[in-house]
DOTORTOR-48902 format. One record per residue (C-alpha): residue in three letters; x, y, z. Coordinates in steps of 0.5 Angstrom, whole numbers, plus 500, padded with zeros to 3 digits. Layout:
<atoms>
ALAXYZ ...
</atoms>
This chain:
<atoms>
UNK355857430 UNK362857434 UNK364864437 UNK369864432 UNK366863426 UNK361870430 UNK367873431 UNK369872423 UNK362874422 UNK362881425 UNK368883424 UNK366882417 UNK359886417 UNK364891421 UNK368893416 UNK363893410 UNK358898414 UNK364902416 UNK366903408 UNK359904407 UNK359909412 UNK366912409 UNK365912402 UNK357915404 UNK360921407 UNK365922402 UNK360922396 UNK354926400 UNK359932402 UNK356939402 UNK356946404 UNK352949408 UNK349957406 UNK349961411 UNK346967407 UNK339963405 UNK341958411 UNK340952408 UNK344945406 UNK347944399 UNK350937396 UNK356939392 UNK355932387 UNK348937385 UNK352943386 UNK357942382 UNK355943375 UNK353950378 UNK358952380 UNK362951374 UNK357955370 UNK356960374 UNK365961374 UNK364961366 UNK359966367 UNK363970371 UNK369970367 UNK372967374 UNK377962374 UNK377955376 UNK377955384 UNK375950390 UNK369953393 UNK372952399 UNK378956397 UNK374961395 UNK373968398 UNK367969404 UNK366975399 UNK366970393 UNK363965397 UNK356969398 UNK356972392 UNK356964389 UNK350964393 UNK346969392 UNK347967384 UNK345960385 UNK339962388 UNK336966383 UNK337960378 UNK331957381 
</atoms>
């Protein structure tokens, strides 16, 4: 194989593991409870946070943009959901 054709090769491989990479960070993002110390992947933590918004009679919110108040009262909720 020519260095050229090597060259095509991992370029290519380069680009697919940096997608991979990309995408696997965005898809996997999660929040870090400082309170329970512990990790939680937002795609599992979603449906949570969307019921424990109803049930609270809170409306629609980004975590992030949420309140540290707001934020571990959230925690405190999910934890007892258990």
């Amino acid at each position: 194989m020519s260095y050229t054709n090597r060259l095509g090769l991992l370029a290519i491989a380069a680009a697919i593991v940096s997608t991979t990479f990309i995408t696997g960070c965005t898809v996997h993002a999660g929040y870090y409870d400082p309170y329970y110390r512990d990790h939680h992947q937002w795609v599992v933590e979603e449906p949570y946070y969307g019921r424990w918004e109803t049930e609270t009679h809170r409306r629609h919110e980004e975590f992030k943009q949420r309140k540290k108040e707001e934020q571990r009262e959230y925690w405190e909720w999910r934890h007892r959901q258990h």
